[in-house]
C-alpha beads as a LAMMPS data file, in Angstrom:
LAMMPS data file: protein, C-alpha beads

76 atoms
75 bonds

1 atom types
1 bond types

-500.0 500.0 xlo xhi
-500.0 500.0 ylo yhi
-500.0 500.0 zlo zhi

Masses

1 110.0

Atoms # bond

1 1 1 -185.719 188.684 -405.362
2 1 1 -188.130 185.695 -404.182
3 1 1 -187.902 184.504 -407.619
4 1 1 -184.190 184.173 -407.437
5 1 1 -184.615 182.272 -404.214
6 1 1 -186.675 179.732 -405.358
7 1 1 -185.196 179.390 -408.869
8 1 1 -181.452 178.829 -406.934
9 1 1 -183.829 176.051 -404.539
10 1 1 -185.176 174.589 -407.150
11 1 1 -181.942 174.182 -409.346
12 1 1 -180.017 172.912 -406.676
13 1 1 -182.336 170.338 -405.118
14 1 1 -182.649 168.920 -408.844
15 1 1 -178.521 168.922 -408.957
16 1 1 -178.499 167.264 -405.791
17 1 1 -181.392 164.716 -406.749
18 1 1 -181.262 164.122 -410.206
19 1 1 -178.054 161.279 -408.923
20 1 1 -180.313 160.197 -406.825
21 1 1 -182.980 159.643 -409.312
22 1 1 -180.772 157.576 -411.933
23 1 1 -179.758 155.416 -409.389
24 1 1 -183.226 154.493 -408.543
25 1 1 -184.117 153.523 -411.982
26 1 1 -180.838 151.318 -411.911
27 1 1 -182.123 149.809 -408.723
28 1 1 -185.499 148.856 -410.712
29 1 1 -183.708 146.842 -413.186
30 1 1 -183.181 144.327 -410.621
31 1 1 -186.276 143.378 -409.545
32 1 1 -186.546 141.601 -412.331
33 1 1 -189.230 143.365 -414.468
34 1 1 -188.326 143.796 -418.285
35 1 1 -186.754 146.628 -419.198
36 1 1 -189.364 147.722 -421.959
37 1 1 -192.462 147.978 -418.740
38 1 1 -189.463 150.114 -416.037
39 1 1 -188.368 152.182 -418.986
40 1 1 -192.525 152.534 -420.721
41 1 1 -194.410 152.338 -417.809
42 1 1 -192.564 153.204 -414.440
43 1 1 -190.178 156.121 -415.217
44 1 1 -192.819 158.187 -416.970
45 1 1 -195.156 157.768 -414.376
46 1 1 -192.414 158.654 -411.781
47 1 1 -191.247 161.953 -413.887
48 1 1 -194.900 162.673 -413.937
49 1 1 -195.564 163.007 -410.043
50 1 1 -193.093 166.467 -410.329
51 1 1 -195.336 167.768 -413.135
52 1 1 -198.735 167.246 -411.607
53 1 1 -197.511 168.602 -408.224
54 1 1 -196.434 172.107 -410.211
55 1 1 -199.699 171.890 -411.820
56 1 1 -201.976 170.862 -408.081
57 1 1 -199.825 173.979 -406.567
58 1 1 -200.732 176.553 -409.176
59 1 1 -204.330 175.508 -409.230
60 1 1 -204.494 176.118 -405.558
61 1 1 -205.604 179.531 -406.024
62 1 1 -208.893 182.169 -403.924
63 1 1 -209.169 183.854 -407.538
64 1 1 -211.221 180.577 -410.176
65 1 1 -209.844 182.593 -413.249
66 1 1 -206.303 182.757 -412.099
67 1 1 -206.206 179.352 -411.226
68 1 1 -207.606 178.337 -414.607
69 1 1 -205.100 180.065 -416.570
70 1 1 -202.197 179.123 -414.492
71 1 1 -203.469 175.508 -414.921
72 1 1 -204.004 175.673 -419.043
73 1 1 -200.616 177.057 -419.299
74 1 1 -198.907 173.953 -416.816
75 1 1 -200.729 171.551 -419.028
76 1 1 -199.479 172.882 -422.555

Bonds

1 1 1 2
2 1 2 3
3 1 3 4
4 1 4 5
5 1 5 6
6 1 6 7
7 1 7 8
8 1 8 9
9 1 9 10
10 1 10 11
11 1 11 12
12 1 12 13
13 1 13 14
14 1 14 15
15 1 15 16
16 1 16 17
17 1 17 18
18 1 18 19
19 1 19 20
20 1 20 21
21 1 21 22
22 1 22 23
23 1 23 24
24 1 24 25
25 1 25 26
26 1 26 27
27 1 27 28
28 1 28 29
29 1 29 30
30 1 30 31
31 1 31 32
32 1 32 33
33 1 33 34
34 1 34 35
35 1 35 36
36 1 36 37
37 1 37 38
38 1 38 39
39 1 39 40
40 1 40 41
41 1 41 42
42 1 42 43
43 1 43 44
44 1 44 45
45 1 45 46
46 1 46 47
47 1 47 48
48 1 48 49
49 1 49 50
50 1 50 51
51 1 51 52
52 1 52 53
53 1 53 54
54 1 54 55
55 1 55 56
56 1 56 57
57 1 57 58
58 1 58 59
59 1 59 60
60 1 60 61
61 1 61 62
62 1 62 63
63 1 63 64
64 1 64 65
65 1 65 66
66 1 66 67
67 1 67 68
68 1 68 69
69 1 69 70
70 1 70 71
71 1 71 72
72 1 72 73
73 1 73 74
74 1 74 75
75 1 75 76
């Protein structure tokens, strides 16, 4: 039942972000920076701070070998 909880969180703070999110990276555009370095550089780095947080929160583990596979299988 927990698992439903969070999934439903989960899915509907990305709903209700995700707008959010593409209106940022419209925002960037005018500063003035090309759009090859916002696009390359910028947005992947961005989409990457969700990923490593996923992967920092399963590694935070008592049990070493737990943590170690939960991290191996977040970085595949």
């Amino acid at each position: 039942m927990l698992i439903i909880i969070i999934l439903l969180l989960t899915t509907w703070s990305i709903f209700i972000h995700l707008p959010l999110y593409i209106d940022g990276a419209e925002l960037l555009l005018d500063l003035g920076l090309p759009a090859g370095i916002i696009g390359g550089v910028v947005l992947p780095l961005l989409g990457a701070v969700p990923d490593a947080t996923m992967i920092i929160y399963s590694g935070i583990n008592s049990n070493r070998t737990i943590a170690n596979e939960e991290i191996s299988v977040g970085m595949g």
